[in-house]
Every structure is written in C-alpha cells, then in structure tokens.
Residue frames as a rotation matrix with the C-alpha (Angstrom) as fourth column:
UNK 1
-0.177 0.545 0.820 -21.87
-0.850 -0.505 0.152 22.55
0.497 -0.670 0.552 -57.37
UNK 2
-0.982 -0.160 -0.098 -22.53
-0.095 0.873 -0.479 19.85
0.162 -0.461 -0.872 -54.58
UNK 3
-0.291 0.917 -0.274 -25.57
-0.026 0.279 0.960 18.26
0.957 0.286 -0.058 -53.90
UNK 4
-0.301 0.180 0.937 -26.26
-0.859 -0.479 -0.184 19.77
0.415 -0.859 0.299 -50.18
UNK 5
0.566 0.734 0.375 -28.78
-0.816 0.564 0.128 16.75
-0.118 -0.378 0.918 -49.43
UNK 6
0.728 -0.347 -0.591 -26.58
-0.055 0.829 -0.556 14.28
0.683 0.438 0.585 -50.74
UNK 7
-0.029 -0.774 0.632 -23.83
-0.193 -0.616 -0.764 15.33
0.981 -0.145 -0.131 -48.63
UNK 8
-0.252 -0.003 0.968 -25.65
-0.955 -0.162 -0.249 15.46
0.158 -0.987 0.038 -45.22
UNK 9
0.776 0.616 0.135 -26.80
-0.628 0.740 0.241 12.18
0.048 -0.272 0.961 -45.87
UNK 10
0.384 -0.911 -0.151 -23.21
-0.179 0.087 -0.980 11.01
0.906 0.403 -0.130 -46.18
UNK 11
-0.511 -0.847 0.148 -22.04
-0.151 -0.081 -0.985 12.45
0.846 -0.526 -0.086 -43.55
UNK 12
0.106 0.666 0.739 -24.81
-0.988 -0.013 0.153 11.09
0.112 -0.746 0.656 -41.16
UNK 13
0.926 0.045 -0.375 -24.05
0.001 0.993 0.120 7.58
0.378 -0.112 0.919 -42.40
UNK 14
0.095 -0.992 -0.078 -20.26
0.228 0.098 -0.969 8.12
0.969 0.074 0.235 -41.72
UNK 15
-0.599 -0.447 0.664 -21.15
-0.564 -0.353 -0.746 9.51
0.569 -0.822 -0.041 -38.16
UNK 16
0.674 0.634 0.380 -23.62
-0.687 0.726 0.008 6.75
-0.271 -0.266 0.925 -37.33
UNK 17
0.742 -0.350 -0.571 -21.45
0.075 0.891 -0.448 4.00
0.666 0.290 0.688 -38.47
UNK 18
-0.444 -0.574 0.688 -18.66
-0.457 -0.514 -0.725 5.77
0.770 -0.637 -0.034 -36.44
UNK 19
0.064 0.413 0.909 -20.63
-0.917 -0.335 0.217 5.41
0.394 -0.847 0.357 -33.50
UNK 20
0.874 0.252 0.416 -21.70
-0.416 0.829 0.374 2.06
-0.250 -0.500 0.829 -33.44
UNK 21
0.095 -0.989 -0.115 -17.59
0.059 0.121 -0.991 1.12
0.994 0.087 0.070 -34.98
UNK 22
-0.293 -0.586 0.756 -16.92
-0.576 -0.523 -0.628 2.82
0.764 -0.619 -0.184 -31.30
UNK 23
0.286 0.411 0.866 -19.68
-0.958 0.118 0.260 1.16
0.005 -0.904 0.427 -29.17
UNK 24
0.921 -0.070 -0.383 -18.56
-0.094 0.914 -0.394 -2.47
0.377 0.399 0.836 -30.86
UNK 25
0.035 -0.981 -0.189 -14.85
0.164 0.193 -0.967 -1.97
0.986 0.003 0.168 -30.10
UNK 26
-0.298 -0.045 0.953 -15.50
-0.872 -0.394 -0.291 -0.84
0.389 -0.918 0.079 -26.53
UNK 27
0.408 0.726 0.553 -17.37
-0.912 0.344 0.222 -3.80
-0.029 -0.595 0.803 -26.00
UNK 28
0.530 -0.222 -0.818 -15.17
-0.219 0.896 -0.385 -6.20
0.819 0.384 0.427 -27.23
UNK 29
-0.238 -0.934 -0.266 -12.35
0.081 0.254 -0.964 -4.98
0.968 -0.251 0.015 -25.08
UNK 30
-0.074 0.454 0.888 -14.70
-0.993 -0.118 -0.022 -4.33
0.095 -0.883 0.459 -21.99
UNK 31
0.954 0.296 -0.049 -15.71
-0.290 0.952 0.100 -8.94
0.076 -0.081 0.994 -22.98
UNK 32
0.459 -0.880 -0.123 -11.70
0.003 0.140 -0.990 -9.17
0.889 0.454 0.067 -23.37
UNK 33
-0.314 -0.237 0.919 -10.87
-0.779 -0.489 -0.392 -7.37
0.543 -0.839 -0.031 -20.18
UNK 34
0.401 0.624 0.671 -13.32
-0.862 0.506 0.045 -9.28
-0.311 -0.596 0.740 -18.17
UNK 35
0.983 0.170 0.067 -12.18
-0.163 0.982 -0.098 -13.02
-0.082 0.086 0.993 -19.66
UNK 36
0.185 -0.972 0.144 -8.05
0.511 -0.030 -0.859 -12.38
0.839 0.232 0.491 -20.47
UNK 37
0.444 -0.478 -0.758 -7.66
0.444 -0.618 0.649 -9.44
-0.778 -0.625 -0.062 -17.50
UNK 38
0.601 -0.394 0.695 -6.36
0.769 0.051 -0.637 -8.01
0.216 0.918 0.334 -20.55
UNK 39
0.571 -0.431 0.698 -5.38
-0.459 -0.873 -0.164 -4.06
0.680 -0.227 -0.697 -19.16
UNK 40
0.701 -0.469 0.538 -3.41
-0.393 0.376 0.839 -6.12
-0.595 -0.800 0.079 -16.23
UNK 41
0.740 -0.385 0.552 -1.67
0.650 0.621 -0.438 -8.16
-0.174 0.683 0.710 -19.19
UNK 42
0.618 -0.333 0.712 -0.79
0.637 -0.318 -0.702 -5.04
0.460 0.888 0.016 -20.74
UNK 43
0.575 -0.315 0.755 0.10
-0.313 -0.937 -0.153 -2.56
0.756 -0.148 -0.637 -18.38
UNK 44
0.739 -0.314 0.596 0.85
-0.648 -0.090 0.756 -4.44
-0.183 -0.945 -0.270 -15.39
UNK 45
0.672 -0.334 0.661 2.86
0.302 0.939 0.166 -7.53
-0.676 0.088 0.731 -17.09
UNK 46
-0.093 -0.560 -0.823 3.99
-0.595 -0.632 0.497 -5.35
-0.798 0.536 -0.274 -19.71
UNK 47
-0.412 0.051 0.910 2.82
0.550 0.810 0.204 -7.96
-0.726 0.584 -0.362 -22.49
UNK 48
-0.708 -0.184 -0.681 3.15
-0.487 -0.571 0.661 -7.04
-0.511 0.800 0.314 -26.04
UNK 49
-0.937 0.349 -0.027 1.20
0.278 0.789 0.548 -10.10
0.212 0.506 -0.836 -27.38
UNK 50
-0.089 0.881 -0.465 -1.64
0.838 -0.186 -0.513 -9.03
-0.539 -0.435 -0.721 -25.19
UNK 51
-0.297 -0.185 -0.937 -1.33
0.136 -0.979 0.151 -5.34
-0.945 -0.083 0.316 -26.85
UNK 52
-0.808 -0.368 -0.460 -1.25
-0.502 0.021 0.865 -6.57
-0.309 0.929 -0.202 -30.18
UNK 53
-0.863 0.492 -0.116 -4.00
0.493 0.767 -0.410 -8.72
-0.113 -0.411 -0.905 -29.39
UNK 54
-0.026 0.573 -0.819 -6.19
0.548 -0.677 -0.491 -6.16
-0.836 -0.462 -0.296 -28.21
UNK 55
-0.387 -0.291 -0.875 -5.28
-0.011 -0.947 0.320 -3.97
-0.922 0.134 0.363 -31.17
UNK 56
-0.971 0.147 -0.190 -5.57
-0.104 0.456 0.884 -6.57
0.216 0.878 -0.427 -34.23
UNK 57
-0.440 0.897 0.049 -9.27
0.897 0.442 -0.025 -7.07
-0.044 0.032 -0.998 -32.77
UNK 58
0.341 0.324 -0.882 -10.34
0.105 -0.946 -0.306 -3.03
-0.934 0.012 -0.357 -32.69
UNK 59
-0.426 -0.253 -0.869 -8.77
-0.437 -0.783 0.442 -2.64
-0.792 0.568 0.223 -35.78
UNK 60
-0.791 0.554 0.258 -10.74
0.605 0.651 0.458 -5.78
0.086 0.519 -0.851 -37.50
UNK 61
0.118 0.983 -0.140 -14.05
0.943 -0.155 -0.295 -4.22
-0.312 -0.097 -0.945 -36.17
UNK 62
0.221 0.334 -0.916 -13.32
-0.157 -0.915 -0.371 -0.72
-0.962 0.226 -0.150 -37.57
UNK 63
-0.783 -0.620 0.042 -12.05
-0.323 0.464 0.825 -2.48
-0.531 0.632 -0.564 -40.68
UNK 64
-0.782 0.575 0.241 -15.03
0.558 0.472 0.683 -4.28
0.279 0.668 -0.689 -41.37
UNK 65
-0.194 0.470 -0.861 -17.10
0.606 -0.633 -0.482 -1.25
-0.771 -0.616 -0.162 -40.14
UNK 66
-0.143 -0.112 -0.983 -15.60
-0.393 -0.906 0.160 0.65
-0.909 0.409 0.085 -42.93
UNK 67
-0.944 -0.246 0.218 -16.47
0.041 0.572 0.820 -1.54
-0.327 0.783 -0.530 -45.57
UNK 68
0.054 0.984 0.172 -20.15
0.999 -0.054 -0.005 -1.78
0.004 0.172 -0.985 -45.21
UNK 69
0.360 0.241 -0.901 -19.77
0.479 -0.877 -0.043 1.79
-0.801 -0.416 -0.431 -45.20
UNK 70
-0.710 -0.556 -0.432 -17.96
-0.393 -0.196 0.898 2.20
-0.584 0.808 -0.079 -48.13
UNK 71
-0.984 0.119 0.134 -19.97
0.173 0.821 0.544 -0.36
-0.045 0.559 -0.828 -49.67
C-alpha cells in the first residue's frame, strides 16, 4: 500500500524544484542572450559552439537541480 501523504509531498517537491530548474535556465539564457547575442549566434550565424554552449549550461542547471532533489 503507498503512503498517500508521502507521495504528494514528493511530488510537490519534484514540481517545485521543476519550476525554479525552469525559471534558472530561462534566466541564464535570457543573461547569455543579452551579453553573447547568443539566438543571433545560433540561428542567424548558424554556430554550433554557440548551441552547445547554450545547451552544456541548461543542462548543468537542471543537473545540479536534480541532485539537491534527489538528495
């Protein structure tokens, strides 16, 4: 049998952590954008480096998002 309470508290930390994972990675690339032009890099220049860039840093912050969550 599951523990109902246990559960919802779970899944409240997992959609709260979510959130702020989302609002953290928006901002980076919104501080990125603004100081690199980054979306010009990428789309207009066609620059992979810039892409990869951009990606390796969203996927650090949900990375270490999911740790303290886990943890």
């Amino acid at each position: 049998m599951i523990d109902f309470d246990r559960f919802i508290t779970g899944l409240g930390n997992v959609v709260l952590w979510s959130i702020v994972a989302f609002i953290l990675a928006v901002a980076l690339f919104e501080v990125l954008n603004r100081r690199y032009k980054l979306i010009s890099e990428i789309f207009e220049e066609n620059s992979v480096a810039a892409g990869i860039f951009a990606g390796a840093f969203v996927l650090g912050i949900f990375y270490t998002v999911t740790q303290i969550v886990i943890n």
